[in-house]
VOPA-144949 format. One record per residue (C-alpha): residue in three letters; z, x, y. Coordinates in Angstrom, 2 decimals, decimal comma. Example, Ala and Ser with C-alpha at 12.3 -4.5 7.8 and 13.67 -1.06 7.14 Angstrom:
BEGIN
<zaro code="ALA" z="7,80" x="12,30" y="-4,50"/>
<zaro code="SER" z="7,14" x="13,67" y="-1,06"/>
end
This chain:
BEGIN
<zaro code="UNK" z="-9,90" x="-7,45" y="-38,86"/>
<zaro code="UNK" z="-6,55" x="-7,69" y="-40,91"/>
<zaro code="UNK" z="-8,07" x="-7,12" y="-43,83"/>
<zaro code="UNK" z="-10,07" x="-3,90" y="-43,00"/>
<zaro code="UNK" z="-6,87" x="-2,83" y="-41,21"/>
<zaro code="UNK" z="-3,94" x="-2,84" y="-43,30"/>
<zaro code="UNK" z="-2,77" x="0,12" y="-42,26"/>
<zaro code="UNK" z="-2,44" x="-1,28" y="-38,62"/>
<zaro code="UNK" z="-0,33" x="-4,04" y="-39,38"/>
<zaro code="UNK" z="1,96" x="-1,94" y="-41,81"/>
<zaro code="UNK" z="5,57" x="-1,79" y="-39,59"/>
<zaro code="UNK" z="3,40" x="-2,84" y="-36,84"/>
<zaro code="UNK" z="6,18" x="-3,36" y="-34,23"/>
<zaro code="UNK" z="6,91" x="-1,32" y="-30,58"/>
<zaro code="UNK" z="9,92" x="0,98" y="-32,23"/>
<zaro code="UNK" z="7,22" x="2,17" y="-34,17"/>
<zaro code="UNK" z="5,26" x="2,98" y="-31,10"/>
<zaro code="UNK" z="8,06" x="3,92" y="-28,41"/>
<zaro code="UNK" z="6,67" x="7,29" y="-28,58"/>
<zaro code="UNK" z="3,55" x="6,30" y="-27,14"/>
<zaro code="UNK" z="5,19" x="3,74" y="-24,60"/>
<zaro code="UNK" z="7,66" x="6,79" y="-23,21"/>
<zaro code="UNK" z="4,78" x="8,66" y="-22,35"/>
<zaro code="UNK" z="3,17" x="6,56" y="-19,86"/>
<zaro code="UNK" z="-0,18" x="6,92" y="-21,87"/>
<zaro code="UNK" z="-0,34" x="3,05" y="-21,29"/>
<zaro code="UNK" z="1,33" x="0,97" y="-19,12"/>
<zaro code="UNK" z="0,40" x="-3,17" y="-16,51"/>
<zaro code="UNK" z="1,09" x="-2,97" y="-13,64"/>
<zaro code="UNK" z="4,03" x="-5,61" y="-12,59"/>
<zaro code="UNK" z="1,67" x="-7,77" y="-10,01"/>
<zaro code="UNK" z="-1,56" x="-9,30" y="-10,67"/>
<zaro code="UNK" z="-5,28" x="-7,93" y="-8,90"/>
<zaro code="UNK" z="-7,25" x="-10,13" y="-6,31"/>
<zaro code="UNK" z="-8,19" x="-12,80" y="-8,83"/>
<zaro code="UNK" z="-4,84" x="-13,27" y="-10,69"/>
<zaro code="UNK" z="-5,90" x="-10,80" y="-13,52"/>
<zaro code="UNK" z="-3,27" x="-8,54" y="-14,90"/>
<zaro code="UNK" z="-3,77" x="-5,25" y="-14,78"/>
<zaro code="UNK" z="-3,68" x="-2,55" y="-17,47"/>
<zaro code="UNK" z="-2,98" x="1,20" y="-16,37"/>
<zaro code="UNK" z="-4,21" x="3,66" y="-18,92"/>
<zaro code="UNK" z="-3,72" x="7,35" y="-18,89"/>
<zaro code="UNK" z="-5,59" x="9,60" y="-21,71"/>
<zaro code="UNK" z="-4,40" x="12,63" y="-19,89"/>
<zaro code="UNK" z="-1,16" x="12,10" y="-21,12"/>
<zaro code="UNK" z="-2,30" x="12,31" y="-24,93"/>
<zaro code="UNK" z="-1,50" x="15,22" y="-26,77"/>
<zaro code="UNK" z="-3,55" x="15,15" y="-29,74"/>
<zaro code="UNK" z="-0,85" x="17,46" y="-31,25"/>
<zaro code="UNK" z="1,64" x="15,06" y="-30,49"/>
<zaro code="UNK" z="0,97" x="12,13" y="-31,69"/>
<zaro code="UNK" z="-2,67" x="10,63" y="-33,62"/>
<zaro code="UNK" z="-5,34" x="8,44" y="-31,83"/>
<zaro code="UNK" z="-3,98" x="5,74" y="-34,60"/>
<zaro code="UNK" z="-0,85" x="5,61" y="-32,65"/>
<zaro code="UNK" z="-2,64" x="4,55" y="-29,47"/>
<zaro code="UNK" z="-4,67" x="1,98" y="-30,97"/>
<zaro code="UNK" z="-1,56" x="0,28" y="-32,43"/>
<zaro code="UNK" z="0,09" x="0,92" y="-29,14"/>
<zaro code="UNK" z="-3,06" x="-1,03" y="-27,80"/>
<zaro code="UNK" z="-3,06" x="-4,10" y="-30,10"/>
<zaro code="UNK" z="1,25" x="-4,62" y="-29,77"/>
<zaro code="UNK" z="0,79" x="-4,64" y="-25,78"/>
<zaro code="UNK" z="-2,38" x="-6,71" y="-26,02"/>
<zaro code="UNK" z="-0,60" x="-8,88" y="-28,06"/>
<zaro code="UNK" z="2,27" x="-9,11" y="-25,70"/>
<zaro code="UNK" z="0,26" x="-9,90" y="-22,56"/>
<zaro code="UNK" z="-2,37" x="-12,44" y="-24,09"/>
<zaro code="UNK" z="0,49" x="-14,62" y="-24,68"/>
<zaro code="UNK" z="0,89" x="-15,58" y="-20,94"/>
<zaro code="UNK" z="-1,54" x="-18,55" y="-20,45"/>
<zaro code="UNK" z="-2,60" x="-16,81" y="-17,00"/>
<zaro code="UNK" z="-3,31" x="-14,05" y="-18,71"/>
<zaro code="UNK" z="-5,30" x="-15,57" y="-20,93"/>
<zaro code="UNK" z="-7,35" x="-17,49" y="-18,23"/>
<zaro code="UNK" z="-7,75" x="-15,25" y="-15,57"/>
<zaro code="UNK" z="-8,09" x="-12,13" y="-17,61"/>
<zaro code="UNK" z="-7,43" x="-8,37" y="-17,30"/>
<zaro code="UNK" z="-9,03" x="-5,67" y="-15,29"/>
<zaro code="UNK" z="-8,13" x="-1,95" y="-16,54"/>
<zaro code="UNK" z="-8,07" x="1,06" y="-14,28"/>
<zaro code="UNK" z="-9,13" x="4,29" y="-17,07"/>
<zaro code="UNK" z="-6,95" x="6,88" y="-14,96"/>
<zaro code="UNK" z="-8,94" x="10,28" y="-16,28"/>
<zaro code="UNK" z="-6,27" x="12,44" y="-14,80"/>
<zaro code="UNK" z="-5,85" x="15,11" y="-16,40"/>
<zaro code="UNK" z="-8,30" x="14,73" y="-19,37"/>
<zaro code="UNK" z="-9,76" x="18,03" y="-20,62"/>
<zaro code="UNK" z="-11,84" x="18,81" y="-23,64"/>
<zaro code="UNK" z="-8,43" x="18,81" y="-25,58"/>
<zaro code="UNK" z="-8,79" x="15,07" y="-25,44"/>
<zaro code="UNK" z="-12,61" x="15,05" y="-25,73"/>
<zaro code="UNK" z="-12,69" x="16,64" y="-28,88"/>
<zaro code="UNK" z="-9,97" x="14,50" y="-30,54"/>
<zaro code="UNK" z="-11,61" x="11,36" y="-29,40"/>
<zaro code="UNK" z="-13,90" x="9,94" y="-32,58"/>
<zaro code="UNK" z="-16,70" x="8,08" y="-32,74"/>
<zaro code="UNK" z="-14,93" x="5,78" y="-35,16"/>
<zaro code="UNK" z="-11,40" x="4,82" y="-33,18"/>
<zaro code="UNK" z="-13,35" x="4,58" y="-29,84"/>
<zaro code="UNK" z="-15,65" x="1,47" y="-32,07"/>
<zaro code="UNK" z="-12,18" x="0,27" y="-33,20"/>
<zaro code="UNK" z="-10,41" x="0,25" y="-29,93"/>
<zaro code="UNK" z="-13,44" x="-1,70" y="-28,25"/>
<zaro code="UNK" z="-14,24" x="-4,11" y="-31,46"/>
<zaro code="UNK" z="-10,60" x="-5,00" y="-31,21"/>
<zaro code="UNK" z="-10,95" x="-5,41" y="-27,50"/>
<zaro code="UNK" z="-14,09" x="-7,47" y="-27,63"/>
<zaro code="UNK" z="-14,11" x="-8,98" y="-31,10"/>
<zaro code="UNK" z="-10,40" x="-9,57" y="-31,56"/>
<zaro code="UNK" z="-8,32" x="-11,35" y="-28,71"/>
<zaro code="UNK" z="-8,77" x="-14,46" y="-26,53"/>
<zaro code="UNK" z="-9,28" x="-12,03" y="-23,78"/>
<zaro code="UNK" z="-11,35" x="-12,21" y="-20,60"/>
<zaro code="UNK" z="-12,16" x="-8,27" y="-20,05"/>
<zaro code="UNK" z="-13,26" x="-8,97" y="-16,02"/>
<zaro code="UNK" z="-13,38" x="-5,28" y="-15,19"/>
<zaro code="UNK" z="-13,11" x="-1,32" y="-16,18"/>
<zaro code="UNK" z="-12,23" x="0,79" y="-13,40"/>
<zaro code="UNK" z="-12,90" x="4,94" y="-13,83"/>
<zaro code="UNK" z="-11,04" x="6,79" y="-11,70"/>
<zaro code="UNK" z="-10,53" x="10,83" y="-11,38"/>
<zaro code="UNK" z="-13,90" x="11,64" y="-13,94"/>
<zaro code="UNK" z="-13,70" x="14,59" y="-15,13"/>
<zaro code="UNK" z="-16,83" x="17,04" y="-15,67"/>
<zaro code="UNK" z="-17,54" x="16,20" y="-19,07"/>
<zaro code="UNK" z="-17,10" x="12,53" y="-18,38"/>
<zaro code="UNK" z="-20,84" x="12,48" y="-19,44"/>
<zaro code="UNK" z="-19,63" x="13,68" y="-22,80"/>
<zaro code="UNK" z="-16,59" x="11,24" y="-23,08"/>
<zaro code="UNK" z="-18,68" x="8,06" y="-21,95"/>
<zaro code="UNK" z="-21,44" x="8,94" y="-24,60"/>
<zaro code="UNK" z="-18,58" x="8,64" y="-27,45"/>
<zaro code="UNK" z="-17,77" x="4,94" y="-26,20"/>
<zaro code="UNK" z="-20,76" x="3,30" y="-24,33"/>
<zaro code="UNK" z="-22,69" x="3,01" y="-27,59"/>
<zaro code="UNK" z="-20,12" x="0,06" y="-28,55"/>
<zaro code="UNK" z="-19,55" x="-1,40" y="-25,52"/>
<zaro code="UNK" z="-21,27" x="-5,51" y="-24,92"/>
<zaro code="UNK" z="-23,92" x="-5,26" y="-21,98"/>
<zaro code="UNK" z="-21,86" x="-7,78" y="-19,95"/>
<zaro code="UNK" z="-19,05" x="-5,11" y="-20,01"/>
<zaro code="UNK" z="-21,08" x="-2,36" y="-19,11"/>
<zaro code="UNK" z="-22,07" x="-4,55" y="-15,97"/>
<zaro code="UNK" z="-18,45" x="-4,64" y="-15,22"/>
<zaro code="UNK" z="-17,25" x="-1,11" y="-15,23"/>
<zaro code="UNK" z="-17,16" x="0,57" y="-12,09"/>
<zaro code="UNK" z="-16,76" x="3,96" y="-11,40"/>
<zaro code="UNK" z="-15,10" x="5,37" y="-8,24"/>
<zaro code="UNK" z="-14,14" x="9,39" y="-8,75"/>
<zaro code="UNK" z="-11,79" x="10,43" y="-6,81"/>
<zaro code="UNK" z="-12,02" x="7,38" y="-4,19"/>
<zaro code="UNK" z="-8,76" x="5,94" y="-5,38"/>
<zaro code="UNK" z="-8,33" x="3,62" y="-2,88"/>
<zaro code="UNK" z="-11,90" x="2,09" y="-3,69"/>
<zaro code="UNK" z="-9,38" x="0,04" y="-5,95"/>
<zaro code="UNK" z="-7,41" x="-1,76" y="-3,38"/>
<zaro code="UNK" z="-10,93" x="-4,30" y="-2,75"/>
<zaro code="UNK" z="-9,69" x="-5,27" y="-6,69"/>
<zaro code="UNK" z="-5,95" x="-4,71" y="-6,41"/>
<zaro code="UNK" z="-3,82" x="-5,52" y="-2,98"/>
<zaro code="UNK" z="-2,14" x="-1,80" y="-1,54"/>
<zaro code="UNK" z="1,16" x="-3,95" y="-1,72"/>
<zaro code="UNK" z="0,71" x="-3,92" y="-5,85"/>
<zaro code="UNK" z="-0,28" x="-0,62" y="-6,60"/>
<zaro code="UNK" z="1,98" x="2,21" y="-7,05"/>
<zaro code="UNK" z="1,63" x="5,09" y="-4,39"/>
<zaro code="UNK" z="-0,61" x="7,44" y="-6,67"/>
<zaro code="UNK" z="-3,49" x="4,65" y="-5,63"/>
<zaro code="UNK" z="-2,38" x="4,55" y="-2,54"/>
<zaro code="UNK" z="-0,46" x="1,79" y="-2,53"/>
<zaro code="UNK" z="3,05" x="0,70" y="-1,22"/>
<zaro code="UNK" z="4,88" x="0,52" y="-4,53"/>
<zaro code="UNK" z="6,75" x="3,29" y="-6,37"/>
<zaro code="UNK" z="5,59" x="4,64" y="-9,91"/>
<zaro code="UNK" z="5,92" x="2,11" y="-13,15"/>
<zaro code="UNK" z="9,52" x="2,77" y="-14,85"/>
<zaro code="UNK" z="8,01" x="4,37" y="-17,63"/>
<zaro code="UNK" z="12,03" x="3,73" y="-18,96"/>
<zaro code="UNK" z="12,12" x="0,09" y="-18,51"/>
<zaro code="UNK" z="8,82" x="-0,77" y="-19,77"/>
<zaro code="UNK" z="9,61" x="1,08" y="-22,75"/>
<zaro code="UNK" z="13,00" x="-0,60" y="-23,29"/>
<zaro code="UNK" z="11,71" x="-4,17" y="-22,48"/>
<zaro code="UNK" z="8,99" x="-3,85" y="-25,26"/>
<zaro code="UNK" z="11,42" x="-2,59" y="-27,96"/>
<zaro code="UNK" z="13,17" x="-6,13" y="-27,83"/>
<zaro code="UNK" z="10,39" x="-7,79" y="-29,67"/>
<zaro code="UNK" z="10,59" x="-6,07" y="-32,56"/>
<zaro code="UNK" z="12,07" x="-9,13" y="-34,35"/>
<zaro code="UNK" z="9,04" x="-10,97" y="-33,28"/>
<zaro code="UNK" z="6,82" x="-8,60" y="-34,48"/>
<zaro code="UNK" z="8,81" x="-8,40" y="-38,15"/>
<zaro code="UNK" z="8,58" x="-12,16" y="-38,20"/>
<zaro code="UNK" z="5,30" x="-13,03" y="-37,40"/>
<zaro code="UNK" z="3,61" x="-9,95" y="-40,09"/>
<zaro code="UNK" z="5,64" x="-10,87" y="-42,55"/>
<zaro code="UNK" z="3,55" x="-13,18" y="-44,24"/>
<zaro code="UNK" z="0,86" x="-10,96" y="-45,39"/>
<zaro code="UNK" z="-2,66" x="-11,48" y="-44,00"/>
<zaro code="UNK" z="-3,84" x="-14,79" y="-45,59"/>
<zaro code="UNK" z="-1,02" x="-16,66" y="-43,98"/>
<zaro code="UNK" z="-1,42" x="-15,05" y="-41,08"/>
<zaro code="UNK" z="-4,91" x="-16,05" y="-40,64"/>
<zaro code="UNK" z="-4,08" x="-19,54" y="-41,75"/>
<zaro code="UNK" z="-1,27" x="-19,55" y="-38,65"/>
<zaro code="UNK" z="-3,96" x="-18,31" y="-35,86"/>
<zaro code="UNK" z="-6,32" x="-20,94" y="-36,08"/>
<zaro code="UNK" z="-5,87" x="-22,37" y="-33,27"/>
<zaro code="UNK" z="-7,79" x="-19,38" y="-31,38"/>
<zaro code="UNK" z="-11,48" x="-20,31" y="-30,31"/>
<zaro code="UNK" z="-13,76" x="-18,41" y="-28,72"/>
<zaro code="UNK" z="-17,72" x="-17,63" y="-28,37"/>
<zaro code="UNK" z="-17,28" x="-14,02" y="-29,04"/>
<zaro code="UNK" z="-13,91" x="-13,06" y="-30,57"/>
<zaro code="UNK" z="-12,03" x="-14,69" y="-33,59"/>
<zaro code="UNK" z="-8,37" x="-14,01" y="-32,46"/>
<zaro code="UNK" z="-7,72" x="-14,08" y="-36,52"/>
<zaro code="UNK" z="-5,49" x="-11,01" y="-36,06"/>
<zaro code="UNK" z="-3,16" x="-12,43" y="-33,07"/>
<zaro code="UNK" z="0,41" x="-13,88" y="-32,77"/>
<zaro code="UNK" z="1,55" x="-17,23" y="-31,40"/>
<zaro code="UNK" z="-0,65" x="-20,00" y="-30,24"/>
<zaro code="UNK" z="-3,13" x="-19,77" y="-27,40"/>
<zaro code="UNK" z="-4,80" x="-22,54" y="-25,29"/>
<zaro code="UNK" z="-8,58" x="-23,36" y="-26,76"/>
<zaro code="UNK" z="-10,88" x="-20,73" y="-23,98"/>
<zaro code="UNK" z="-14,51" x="-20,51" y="-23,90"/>
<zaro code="UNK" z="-14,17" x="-16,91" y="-22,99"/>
<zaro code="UNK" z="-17,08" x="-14,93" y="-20,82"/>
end
């Protein structure tokens, strides 16, 4: 991945993507679902195309993925995501590519020691048709058998996610995500971040080798993660 990428990993840190973390385009939830699995909150309605560039959301994807996938829990219980279509109009449709929607999911599926357990729609818009046709094409069959797709039925989330851990927009107990303080807390990394993509890609491959897994190389991660046959 790093090496048909470059232009990800150039000044690949979160000050280089606060823009993207202010808005609330992407956000986990504080508490875990059901089955421990943290969750991921993400928000295309919130995307202005003439804003900010897809690109910035997929690097905004790969620093927080990077982030969470270094807690071991997270890394054996998984993560659900809840795709809140809020919002999303053709302005979004028509910005979305074939080609980023094949790099978010190959990064997704191909990239990181990640247990994917579940893709929750909610608020579809009309030409959902139209925006699932752009992504189901790259999707694995055993993710497609784990997306579920509940309309306006928000609280068709609380059999995954507890009331108590969902903020009140899902009909839970819990006030909305400090857009703020997530921000804030990500920007302290950025040391990390300069450290560990300093090396250039071949010594960053050499340091990730510890990453096994039937489906996904992890050659493009941070840190050390514990040995997972993921499914």
């Amino acid at each position: 991945m790093k090496a048909e990428n470059k232009d990800l990993f150039v000044d690949l840190k979160p000050s280089t993507i606060q823009h993207v973390l202010r808005s609330g385009l992407l956000t986990a939830l504080e508490h875990r679902d059901r089955e421990g699995r943290k969750v991921i909150v993400l928000k295309p309605g919130r995307w202005n195309p003439e804003t900010f560039p897809l690109f910035d959301m997929y690097k905004t994807w790969f620093v927080i993925l990077s982030k969470l996938i270094e807690d071991e829990e997270t890394q054996v219980n998984g993560i659900i995501t809840i795709m809140d279509l809020k919002d999303v109009g053709w302005v979004q449709v028509r910005a979305l590519s074939p080609f980023y929607a094949k790099k978010v999911t190959s990064m997704i599926q191909e990239c990181f020691p990640l247990r994917l357990k579940g893709i929750h729609y909610i608020h579809e818009p009309s030409m959902f048709d139209i925006l699932f046709s752009i992504v189901r094409p790259f999707l694995k069959e055993k993710i497609v058998k784990r997306l579920h797709f509940h309309g306006q039925n928000v609280s068709a989330l609380h059999e995954f996610v507890s009331p108590e851990n969902l903020p009140e927009e899902y009909n839970g107990v819990l006030k909305e995500i400090d857009i703020e303080a997530w921000t804030e807390n990500f920007l302290k990394y950025d040391a990390q971040f300069e450290e560990e993509f300093k090396y250039g890609f071949k010594k960053l491959q050499q340091a990730n080798k510890s990453v096994i897994k039937e489906d996904a190389t992890g050659e493009c991660l941070m840190g050390t993660y514990r040995k997972l046959e993921v499914d």
